[in-house]
NUMIDO-390295 format. One record per residue (C-alpha): residue number from 1; residue in three letters; x, y, z. Coordinates in pm, 1 decimal, decimal comma. Example, Ala and Ser with C-alpha at 12.3 -4.5 7.8 and 13.67 -1.06 7.14 Angstrom:
BEGIN
<papa 1; "ALA"; <1230,0; -450,0; 780,0>>
<papa 2; "SER"; <1367,0; -106,0; 714,0>>
This chain:
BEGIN
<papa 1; "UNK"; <653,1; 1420,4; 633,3>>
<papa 2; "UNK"; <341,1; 1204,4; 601,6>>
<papa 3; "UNK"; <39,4; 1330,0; 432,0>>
<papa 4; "UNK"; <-298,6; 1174,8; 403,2>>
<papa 5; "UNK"; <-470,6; 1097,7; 109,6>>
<papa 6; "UNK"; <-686,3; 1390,1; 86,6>>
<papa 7; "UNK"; <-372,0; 1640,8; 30,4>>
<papa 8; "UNK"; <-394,7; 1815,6; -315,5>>
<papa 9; "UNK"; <-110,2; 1865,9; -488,5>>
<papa 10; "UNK"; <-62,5; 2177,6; -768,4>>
<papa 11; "UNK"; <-20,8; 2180,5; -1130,5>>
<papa 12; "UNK"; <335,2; 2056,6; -1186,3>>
<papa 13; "UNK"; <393,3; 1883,3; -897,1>>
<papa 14; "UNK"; <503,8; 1532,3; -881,5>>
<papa 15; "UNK"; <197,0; 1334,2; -769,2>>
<papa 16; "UNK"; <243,1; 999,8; -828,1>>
<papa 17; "UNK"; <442,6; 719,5; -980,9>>
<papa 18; "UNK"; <366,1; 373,4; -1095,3>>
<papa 19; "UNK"; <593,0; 61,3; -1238,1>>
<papa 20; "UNK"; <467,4; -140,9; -1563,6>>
<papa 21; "UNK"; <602,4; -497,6; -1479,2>>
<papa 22; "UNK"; <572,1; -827,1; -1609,3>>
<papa 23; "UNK"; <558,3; -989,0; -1302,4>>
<papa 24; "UNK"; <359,0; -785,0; -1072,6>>
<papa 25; "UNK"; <396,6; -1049,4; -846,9>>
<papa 26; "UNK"; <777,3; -1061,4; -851,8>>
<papa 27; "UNK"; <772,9; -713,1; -786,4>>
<papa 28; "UNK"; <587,2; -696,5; -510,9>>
<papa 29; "UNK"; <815,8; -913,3; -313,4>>
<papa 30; "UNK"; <1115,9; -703,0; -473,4>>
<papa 31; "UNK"; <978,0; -364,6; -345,6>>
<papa 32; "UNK"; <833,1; -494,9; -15,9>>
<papa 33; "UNK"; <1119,7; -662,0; 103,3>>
<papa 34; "UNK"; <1336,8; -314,7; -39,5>>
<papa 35; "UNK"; <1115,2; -38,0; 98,7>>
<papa 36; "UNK"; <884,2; -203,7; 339,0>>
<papa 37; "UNK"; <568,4; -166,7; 113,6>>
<papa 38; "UNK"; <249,2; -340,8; 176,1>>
<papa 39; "UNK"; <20,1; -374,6; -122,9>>
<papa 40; "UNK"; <-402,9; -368,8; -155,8>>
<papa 41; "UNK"; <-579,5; -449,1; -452,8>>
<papa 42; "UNK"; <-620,9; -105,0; -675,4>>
<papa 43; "UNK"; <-863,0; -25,1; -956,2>>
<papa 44; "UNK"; <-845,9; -235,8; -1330,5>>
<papa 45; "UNK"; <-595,9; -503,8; -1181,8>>
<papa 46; "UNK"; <-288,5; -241,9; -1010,8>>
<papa 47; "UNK"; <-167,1; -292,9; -699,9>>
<papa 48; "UNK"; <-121,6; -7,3; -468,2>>
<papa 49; "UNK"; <234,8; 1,8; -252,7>>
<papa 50; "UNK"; <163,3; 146,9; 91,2>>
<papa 51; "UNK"; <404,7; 232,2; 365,4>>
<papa 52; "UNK"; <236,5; 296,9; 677,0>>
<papa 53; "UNK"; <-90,5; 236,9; 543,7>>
<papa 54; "UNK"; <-101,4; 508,1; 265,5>>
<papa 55; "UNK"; <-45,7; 504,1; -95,7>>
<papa 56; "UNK"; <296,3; 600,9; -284,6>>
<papa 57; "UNK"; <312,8; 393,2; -568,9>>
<papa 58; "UNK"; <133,5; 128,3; -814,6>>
<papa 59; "UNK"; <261,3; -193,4; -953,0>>
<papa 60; "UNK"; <69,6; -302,4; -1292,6>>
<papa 61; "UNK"; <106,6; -555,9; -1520,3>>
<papa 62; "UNK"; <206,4; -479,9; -1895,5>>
<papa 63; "UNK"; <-64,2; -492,8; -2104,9>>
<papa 64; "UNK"; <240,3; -579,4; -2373,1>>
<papa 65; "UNK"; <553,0; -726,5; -2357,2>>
<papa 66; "UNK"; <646,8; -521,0; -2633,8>>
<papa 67; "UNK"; <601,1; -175,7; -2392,1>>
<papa 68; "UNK"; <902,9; -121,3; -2182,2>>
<papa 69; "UNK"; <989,2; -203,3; -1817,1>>
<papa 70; "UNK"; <968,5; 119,7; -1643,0>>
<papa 71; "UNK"; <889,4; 367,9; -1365,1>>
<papa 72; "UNK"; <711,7; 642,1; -1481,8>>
<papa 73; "UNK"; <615,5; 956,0; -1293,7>>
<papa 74; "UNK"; <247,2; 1186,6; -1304,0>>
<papa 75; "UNK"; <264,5; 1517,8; -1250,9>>
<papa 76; "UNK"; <-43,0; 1671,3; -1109,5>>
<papa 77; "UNK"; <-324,7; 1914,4; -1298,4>>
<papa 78; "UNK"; <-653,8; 2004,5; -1253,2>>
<papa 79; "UNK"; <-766,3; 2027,5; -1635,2>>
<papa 80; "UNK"; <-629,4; 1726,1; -1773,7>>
<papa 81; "UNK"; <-722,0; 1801,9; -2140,4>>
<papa 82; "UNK"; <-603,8; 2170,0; -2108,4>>
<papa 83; "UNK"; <-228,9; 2058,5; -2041,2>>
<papa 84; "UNK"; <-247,2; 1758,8; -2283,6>>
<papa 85; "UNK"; <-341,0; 2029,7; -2534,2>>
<papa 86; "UNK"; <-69,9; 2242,3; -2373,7>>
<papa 87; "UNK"; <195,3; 1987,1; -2421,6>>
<papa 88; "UNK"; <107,5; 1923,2; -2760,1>>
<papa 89; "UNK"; <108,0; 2304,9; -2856,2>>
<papa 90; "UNK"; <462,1; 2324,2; -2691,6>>
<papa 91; "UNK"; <603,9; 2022,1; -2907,1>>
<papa 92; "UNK"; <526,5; 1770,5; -2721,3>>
<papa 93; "UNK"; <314,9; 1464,2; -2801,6>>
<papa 94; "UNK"; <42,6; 1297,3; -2577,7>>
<papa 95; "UNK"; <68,2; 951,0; -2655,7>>
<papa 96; "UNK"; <-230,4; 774,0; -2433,8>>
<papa 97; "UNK"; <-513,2; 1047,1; -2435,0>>
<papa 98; "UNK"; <-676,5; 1141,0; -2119,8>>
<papa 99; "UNK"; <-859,1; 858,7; -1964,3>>
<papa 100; "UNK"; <-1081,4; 765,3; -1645,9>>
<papa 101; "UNK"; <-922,2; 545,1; -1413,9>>
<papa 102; "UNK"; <-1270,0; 493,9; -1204,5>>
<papa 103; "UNK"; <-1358,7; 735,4; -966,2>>
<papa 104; "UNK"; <-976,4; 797,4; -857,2>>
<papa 105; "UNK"; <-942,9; 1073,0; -1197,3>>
<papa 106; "UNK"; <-787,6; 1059,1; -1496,0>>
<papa 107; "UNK"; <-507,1; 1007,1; -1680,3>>
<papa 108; "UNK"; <-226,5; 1057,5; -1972,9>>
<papa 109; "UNK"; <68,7; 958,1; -2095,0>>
<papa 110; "UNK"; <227,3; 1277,9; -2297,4>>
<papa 111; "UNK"; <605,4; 1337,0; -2383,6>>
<papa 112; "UNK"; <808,4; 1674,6; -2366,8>>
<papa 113; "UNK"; <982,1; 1787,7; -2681,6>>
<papa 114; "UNK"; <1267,5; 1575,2; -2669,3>>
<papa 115; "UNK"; <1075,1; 1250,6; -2674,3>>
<papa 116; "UNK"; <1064,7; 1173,1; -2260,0>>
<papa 117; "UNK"; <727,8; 1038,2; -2143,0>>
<papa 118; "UNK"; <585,6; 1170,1; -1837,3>>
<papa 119; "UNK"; <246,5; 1125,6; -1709,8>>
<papa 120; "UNK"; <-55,9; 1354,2; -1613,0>>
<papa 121; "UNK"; <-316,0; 1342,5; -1290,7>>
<papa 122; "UNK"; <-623,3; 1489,9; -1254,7>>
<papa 123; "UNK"; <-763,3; 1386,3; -944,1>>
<papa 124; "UNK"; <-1107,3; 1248,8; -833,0>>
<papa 125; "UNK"; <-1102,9; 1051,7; -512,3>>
<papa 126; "UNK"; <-709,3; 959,2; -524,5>>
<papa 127; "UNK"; <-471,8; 1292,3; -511,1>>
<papa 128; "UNK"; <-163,6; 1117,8; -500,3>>
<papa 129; "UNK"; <97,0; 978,3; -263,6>>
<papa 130; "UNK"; <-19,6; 953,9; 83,5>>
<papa 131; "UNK"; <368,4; 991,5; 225,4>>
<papa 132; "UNK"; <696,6; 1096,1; 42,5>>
<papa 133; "UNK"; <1009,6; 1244,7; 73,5>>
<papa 134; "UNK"; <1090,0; 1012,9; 374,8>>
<papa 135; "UNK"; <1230,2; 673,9; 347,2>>
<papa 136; "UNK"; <1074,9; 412,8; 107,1>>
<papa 137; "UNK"; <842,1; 687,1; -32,7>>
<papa 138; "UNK"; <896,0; 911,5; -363,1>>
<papa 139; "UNK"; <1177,0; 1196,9; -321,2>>
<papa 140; "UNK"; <1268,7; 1342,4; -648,2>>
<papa 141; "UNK"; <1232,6; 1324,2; -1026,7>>
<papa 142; "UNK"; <1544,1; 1400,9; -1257,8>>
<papa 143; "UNK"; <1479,4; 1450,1; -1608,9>>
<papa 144; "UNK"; <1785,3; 1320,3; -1820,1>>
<papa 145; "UNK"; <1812,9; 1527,1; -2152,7>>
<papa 146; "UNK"; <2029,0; 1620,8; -2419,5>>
<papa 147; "UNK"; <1934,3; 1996,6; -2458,4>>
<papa 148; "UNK"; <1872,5; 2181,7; -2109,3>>
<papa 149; "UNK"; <1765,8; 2477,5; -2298,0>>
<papa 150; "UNK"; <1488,4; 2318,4; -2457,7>>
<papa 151; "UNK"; <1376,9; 2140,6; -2134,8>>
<papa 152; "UNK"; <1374,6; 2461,8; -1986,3>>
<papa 153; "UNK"; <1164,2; 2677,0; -2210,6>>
<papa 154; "UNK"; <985,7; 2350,7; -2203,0>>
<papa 155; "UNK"; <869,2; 2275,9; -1816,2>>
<papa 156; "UNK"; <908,1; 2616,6; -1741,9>>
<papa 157; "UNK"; <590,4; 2695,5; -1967,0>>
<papa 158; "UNK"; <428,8; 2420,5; -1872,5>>
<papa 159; "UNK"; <487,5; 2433,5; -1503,0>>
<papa 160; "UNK"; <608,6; 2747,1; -1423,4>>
<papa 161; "UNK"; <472,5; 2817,1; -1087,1>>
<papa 162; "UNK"; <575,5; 2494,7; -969,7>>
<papa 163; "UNK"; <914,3; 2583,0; -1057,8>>
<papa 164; "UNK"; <949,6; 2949,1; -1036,8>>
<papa 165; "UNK"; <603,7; 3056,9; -836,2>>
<papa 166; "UNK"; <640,3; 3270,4; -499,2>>
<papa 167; "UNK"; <567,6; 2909,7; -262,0>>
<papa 168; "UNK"; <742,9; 2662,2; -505,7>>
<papa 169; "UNK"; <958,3; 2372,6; -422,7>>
<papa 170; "UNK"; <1037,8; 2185,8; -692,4>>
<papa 171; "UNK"; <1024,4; 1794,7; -650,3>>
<papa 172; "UNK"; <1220,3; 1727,0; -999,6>>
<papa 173; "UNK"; <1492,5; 1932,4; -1225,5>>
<papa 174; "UNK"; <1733,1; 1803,6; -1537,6>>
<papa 175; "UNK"; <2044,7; 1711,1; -1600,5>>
<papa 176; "UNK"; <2235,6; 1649,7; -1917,0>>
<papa 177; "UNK"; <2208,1; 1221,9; -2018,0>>
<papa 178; "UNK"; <2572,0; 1216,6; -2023,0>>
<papa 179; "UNK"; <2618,4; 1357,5; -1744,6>>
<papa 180; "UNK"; <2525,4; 991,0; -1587,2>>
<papa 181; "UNK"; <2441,7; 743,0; -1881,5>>
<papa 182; "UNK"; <2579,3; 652,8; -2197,6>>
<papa 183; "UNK"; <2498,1; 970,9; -2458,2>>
<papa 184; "UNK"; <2321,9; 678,6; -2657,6>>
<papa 185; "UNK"; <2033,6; 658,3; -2378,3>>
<papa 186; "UNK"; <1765,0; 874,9; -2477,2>>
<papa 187; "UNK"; <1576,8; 1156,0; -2246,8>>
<papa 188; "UNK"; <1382,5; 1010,8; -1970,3>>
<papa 189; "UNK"; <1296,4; 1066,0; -1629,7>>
<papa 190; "UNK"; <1424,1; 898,6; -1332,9>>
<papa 191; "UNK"; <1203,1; 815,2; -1051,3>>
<papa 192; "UNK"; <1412,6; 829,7; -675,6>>
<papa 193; "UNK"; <1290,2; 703,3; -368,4>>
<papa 194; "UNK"; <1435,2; 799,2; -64,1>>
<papa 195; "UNK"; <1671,1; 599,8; 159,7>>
<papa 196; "UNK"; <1798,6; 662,9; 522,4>>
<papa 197; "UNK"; <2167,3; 434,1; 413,4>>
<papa 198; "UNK"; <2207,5; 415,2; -23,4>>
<papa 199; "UNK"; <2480,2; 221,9; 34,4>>
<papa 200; "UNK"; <2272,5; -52,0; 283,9>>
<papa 201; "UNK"; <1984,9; -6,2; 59,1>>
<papa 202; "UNK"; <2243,4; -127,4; -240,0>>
<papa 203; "UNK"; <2301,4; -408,9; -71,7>>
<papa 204; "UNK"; <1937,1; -542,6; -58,9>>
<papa 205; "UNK"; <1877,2; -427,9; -477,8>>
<papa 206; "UNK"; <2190,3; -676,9; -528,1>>
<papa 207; "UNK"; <2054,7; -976,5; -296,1>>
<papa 208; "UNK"; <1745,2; -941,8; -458,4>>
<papa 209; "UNK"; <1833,7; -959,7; -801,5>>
<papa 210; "UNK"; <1864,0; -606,7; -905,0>>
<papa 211; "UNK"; <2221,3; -383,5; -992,7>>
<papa 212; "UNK"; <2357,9; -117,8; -1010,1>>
<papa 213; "UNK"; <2251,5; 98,0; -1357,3>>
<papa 214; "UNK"; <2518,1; 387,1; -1326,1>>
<papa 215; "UNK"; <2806,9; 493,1; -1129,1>>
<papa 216; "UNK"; <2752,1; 645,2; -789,7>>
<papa 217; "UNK"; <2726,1; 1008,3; -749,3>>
<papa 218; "UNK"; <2630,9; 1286,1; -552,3>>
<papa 219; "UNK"; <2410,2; 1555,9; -691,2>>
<papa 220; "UNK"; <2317,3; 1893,1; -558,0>>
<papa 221; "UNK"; <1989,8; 1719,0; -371,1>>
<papa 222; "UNK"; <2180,9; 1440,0; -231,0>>
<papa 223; "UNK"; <2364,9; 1118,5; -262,3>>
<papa 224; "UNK"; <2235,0; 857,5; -576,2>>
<papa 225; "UNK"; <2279,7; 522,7; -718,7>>
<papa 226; "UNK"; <2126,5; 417,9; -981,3>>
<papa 227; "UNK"; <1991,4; 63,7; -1024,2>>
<papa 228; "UNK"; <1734,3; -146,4; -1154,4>>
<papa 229; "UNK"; <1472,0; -382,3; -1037,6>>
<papa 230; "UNK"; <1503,5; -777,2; -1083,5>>
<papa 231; "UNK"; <1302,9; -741,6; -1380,4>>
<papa 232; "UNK"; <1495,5; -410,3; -1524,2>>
<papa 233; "UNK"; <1286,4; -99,2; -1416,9>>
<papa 234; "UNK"; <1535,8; 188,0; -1350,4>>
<papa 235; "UNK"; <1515,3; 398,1; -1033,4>>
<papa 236; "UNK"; <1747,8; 551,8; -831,0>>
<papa 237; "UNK"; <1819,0; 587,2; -464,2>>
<papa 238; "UNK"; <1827,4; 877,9; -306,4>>
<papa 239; "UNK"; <2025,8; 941,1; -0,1>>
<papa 240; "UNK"; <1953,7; 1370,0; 142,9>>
């Protein structure tokens, strides 16, 4: 389903997700030649990824090569400061404090009580991705974690009508870490992009330089593999 840029998305709802890279470079020709992304220029250095012509992700350099190699997923809000104070009073910790990013809104980096960083978007003129849940475009966040019931009382405070209310449809949910990754890996979420073929898709990762993270599965919302980028950034694949 394509949506243009103007589409507002509700508190709790995935809105956007962008990759911290060394290369930004490198992973531009990794992505575009993997999902067919085109890139423009984007505010403070980013690049955007488009497919047809509207946004779905951002590619940005790491400010530090200390910081970790990762996809990392925004859920929407319109008081920024009210949920970072939210997540804090619910154990959580906001790491990066709300922050302009230009006129496109602001931002935050927070984690949930169990230590896995998400991010938060308030939006000016950029609401999100222009296109997802189709091929090449963002389909699904899974939160790995080692206690569901936390997670629960968790997200379903902090989001609850995005989860439970009367027109919700839920673009992420959890799973237990071992369920797919060593029980050493600690609680994260996992960014999926939708595919028409995983197992063509898989093919490309591996010619490109990527592999394969995790064994494949299939999970209630569809078939998955999970890989990384040629420069380590885990995401999965995600096959309805």
């Amino acid at each position: 389903m394509a949506e243009n840029r103007a589409s507002r998305y509700g508190e709790g709802v995935p809105c956007w997700v962008d990759a911290q890279l060394p290369d930004v470079e490198a992973g531009k020709r990794f992505y575009g030649e993997l999902f067919g992304w085109t890139f423009e220029e984007a505010y403070g250095g980013s690049t955007w990824a488009l497919r047809n012509g509207e946004p779905v992700a951002a590619l940005a350099r790491k400010a530090d090569g200390r910081l970790p190699t990762v996809w990392t997923a925004y859920f929407a809000t319109p008081d920024i400061e009210g949920l970072a104070d939210r997540v804090w009073a619910a154990g959580g910790q906001v790491v990066t404090a709300p922050v302009p990013v230009g006129d496109l809104g602001r931002a935050a980096l927070v984690t949930d009580s169990e230590g896995a960083v998400f991010g938060l978007w308030q939006p000016g003129t950029h609401s999100g991705f222009g296109r997802r849940h189709e091929p090449g475009t963002f389909a699904w966040a899974e939160l790995y974690v080692r206690d569901t019931d936390a997670a629960d009382t968790f997200y379903g405070g902090l989001f609850h009508e995005a989860l439970f209310g009367p027109e919700a449809r839920p673009d992420f949910g959890r799973a237990l870490v071992s369920d797919v990754f060593p029980a050493e890996m600690p609680p994260h979420f996992l960014v999926h992009f939708a595919v028409a073929d995983r197992d063509a898709v898989l093919g490309t990762v591996h010619r490109l330089g990527g592999r394969v993270q995790a064994p494949l599965f299939e999970a209630s919302y569809g078939k998955v593999a999970v890989v990384t980028d040629n420069q380590g950034a885990s995401f999965a694949l995600l096959e309805r």
